[in-house]
C-alpha positions in Angstrom: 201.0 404.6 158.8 203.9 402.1 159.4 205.0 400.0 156.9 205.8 396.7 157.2 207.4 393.9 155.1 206.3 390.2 154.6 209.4 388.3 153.2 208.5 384.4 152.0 205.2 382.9 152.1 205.8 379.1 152.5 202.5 377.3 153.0 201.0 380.6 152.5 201.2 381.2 156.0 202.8 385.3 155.4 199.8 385.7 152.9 197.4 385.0 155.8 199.7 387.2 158.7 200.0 390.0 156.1 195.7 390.1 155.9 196.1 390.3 159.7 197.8 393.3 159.9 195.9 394.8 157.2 192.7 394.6 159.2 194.8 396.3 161.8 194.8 399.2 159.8 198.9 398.4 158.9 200.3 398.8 155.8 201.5 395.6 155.2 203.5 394.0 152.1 203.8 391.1 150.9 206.7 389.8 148.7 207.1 386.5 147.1 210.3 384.8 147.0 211.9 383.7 144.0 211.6 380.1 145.3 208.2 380.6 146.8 205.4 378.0 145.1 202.8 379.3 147.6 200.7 381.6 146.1 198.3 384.5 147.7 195.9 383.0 144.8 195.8 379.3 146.3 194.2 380.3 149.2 192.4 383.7 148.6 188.5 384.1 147.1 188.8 387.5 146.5 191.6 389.5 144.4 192.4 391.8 147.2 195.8 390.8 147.7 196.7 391.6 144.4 197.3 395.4 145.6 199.7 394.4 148.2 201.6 391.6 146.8 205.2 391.7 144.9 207.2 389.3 143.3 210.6 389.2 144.0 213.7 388.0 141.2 215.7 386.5 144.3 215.3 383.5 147.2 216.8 380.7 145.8 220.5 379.6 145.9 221.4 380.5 142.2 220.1 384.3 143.0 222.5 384.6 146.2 224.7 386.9 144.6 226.0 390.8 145.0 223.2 392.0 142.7 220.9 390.9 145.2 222.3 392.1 147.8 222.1 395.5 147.1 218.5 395.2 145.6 217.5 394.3 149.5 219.0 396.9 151.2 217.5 399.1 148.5 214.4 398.0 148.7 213.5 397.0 152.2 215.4 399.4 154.3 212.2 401.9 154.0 210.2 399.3 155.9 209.5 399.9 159.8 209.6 396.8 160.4 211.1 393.3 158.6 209.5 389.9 158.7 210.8 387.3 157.0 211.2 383.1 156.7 213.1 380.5 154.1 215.9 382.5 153.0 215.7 385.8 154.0 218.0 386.1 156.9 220.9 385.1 154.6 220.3 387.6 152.1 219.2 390.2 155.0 222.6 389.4 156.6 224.5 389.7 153.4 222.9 392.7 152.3 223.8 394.2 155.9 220.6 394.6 156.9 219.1 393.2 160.4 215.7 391.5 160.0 213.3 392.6 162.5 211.4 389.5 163.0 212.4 385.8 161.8 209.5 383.1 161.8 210.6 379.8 160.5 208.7 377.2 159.1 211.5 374.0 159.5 213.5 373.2 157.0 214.9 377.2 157.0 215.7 376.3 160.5 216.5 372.6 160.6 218.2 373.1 157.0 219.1 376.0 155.1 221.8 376.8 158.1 223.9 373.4 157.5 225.8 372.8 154.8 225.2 369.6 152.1 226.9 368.5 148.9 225.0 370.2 145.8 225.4 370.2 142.0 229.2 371.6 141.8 227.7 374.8 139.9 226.3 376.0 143.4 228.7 375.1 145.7 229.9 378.0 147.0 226.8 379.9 146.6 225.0 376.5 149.3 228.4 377.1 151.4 227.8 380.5 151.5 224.4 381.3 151.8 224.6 378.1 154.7 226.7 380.4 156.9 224.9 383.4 156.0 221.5 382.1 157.2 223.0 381.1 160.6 224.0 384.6 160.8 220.7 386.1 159.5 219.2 383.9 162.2 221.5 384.9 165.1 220.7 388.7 164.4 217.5 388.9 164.1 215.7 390.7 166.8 212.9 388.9 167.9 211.7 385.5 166.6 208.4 383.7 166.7 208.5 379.8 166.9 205.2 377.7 167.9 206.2 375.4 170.5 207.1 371.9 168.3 208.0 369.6 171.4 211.6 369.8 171.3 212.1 369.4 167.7 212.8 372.6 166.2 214.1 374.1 169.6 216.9 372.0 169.3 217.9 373.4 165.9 217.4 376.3 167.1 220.0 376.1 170.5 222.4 375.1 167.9 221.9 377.9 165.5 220.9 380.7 167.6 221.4 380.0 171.2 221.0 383.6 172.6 218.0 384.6 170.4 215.2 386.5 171.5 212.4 384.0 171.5 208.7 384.4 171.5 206.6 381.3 171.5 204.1 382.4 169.5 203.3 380.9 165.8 201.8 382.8 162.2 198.3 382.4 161.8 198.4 380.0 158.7 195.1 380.6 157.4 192.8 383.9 157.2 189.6 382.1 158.1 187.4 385.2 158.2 187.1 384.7 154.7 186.0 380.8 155.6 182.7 382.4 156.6 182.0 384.7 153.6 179.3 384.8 150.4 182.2 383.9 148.1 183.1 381.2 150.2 179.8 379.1 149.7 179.3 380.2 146.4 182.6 378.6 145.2 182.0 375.4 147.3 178.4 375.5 145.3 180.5 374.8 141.6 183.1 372.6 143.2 184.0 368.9 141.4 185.0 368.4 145.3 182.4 369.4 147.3 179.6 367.3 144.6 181.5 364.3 144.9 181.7 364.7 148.9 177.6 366.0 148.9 177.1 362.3 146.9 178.9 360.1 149.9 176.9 362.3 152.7 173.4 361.2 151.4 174.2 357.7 152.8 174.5 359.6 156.1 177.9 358.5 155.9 180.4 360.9 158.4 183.1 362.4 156.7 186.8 361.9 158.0 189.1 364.4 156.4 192.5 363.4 156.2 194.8 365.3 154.2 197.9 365.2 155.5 201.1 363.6 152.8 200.8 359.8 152.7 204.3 359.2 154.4 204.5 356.2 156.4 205.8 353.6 154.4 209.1 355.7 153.6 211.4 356.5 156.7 213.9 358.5 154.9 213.1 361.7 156.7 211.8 360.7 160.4 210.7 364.6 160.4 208.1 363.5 157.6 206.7 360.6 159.2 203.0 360.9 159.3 202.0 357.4 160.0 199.0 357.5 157.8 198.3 353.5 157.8 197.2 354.5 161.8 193.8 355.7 159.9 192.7 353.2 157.6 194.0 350.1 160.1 192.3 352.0 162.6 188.4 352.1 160.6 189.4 348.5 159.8 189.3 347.4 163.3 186.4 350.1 164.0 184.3 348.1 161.2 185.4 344.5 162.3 184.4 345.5 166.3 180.9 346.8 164.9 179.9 343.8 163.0 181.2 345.8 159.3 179.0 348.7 159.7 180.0 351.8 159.3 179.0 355.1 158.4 182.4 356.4 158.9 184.0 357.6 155.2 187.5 358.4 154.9 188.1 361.6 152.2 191.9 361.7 151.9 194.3 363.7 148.9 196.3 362.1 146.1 199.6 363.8 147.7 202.9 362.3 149.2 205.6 359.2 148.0 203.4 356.4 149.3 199.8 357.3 148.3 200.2 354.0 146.6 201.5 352.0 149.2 197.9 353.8 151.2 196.1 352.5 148.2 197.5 348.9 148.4 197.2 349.5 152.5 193.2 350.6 152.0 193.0 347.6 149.2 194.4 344.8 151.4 191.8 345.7 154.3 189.0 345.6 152.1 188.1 349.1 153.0 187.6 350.5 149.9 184.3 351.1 150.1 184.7 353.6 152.6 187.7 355.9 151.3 187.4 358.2 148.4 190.5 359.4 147.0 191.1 362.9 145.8 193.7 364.8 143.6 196.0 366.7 145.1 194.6 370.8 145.4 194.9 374.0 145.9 194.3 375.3 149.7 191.2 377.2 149.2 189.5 374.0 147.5 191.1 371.6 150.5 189.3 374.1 153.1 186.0 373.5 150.9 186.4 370.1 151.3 187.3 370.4 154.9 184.0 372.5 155.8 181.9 369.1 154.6 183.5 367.2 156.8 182.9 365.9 160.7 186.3 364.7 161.5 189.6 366.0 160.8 192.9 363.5 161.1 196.4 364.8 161.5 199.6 364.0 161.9 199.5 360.3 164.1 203.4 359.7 164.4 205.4 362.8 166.0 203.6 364.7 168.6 202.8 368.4 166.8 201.2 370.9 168.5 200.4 373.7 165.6 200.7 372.5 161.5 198.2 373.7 159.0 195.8 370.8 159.0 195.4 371.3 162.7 194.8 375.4 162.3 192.4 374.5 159.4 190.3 372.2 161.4 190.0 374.6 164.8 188.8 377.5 162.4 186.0 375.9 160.9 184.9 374.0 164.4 185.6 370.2 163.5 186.6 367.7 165.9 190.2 366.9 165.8 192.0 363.4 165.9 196.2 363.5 166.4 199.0 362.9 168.7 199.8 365.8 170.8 201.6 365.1 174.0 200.3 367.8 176.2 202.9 368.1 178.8 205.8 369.2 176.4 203.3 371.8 175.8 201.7 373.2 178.5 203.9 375.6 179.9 203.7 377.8 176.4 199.8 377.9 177.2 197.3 378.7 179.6 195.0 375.7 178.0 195.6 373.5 175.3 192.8 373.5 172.3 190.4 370.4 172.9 191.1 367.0 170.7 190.8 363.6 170.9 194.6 361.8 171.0 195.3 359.3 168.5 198.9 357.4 168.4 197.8 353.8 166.6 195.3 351.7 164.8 193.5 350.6 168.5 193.5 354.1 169.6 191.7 355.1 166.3 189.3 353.0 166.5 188.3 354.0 170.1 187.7 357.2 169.2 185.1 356.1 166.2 183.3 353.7 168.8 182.8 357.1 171.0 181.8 359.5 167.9 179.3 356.3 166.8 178.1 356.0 170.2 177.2 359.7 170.4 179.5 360.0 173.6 181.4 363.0 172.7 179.8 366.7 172.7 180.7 367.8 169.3 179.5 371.0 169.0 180.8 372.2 172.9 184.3 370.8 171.7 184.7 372.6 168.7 183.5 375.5 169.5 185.9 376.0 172.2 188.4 375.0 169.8 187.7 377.6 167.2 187.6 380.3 170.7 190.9 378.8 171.6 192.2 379.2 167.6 191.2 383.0 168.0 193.0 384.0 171.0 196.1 382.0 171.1 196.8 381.6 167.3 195.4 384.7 165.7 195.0 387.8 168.3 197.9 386.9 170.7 200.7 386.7 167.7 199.2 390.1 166.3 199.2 392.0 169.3 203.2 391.0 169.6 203.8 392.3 166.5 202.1 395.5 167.3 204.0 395.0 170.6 207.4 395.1 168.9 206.3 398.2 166.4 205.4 400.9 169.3 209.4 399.3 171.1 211.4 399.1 167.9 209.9 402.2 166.0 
């Protein structure tokens, strides 16, 4: 049986790819970084990955050191095959070991190769393990990268120009599991779900919106999710409509300007129609999720694939965002369906269709979950078994 080796799990997204490959009859591993705060657990209703998941003692910048070093090599040159994100590459390059596959999730791309000032106590080790992960990057064999626009490409020319690229992505969530016994009978005791079962009995629609409240703030245009789109949006939706609505906004207690959102939702006089929830583990954000009727993403920069978006196609919801299809169609033989969102007006079209029953809800999303299955879950898999029969 070939091994194989699952290094990082930010966002939980190697938790989910190692499950995957499992199912493939693979023996796959998964190890946690020292710096990981993703957890198999977060995500998981079942214990299973308990049996194939280890905790590494290194990751972060205070751990780059010779010990290290030679505890990778040790331990991962019995692996067929390597996969890795964050800061693996560096230490895979400084341990003089070649990782086999590289899947970054941004900031290990966009970040973790370019040197910044730090605390004088970890200077050398940020100088060092900067040039390291440009390396680490530049010798891996193959790696996967969703198609992000341009964005991360362009890291990417200057890091690695000559890589081997495949434009595929990780699947970020193991949604068979979104479908199980233990699934509904933990959505049955949720806080969550009660509160959410309360505002459907006023045969209010649910609009779930979790993505970080960052709109106000511009100090990383990367992070810009342009949030205040939304609630201007069902302001302008409930003014048009004479202030009915049966439009309710569910949205998370996460990000550095939830209370500018709050002052936002406040000034409109929309509080009526927005419940706020506390920030929460995956598995009890996908409860919440499966109540809903209409997922919101990201409404500023123009993402293709980002886990709010892989959440929504896997349990068939209609999708609002910004995706700008022709930096993407080449990557694709067709693009999952969704309705395109880039401002307040726009938002507030799209309500005025979903009101007016004008949009066939059930036909979208299922072709959206088909879509989810072959080009986010089977086609990444089958490269990866791809590159085990070539490399080994």
């Amino acid at each position: 049986m070939r091994k194989v080796a699952l290094i990082g799990n930010m966002n939980n997204n190697f938790s989910a790819f190692c499950r995957y490959l499992r199912d493939e009859g693979i023996d796959a591993h998964l190890f946690l970084l020292q710096s990981d705060y993703f957890h198999p657990s977060d995500d998981s209703f079942a214990d299973d990955w308990k049996s194939y998941t280890f905790q590494l003692d290194w990751g972060g910048l205070d751990t780059f050191d010779s010990k290290s070093f030679k505890e990778v090599k040790k331990k991962f040159s019995q692996y067929d095959l390597t996969i890795g994100c964050g800061t693996t590459p560096a230490f895979f390059h400084k341990a003089g070991l070649t990782l086999d596959v590289y899947i970054p999730y941004g900031a290990d791309l966009y970040d973790l190769p370019f040197f910044k000032i730090v605390k004088p106590s970890l200077l050398w080790a940020k100088w060092s393990s900067a040039k390291s992960q440009k390396k680490g990057i530049r010798e891996a064999k193959h790696i996967f990268m969703a198609p992000t626009g341009g964005l991360l490409e362009d890291f990417l020319k200057k890091v690695a120009p000559d890589a081997n690229v495949f434009n595929e992505g990780v699947p970020m969530l193991y949604y068979k599991e979104l479908y199980s016994d233990s699934f509904y009978k933990e959505r049955e005791k949720s806080e969550i779900i009660k509160t959410i079962q309360k505002i459907k009995l006023h045969k209010n629609q649910i609009i779930f919106h979790s993505s970080r409240h960052y709109w106000k703030t511009t100090t990383s245009e990367l992070s810009i999710k342009a949030n205040d789109y939304l609630f201007r949006g069902l302001k302008e939706f409930i003014n048009e409509t004479g202030n009915k609505s049966n439009f309710h906004i569910i949205t998370f207690e996460y990000g550095v300007d939830v209370q500018h959102s709050k002052d936002l939702i406040k000034e409109l006089e929309i509080e009526d129609h927005v419940t706020w929830i506390p920030k929460s583990l995956r598995k009890d954000v996908m409860m919440a999720l499966s109540m809903s009727d209409i997922v919101v993403g990201e409404l500023y920069h123009s993402y293709f694939s980002y886990g709010i978006i892989y959440e929504a196609l896997a349990l068939k919801k209609l999708i609002i965002h910004k995706r700008i299809d022709d930096q993407y169609k080449e990557y694709y033989d067709e693009l999952y369906p969704m309705c395109y969102a880039d401002s307040p007006q726009t938002i507030k079209g799209i309500l005025c269709s979903c009101a007016n029953n004008e949009i066939d809800v059930d036909k979208v999303t299922q072709h959206g979950f088909d879509w989810f299955d072959v080009y986010l879950i089977k086609r990444p898999i089958n490269k990866i078994l791809d590159i085990l029969k070539w490399d080994c």
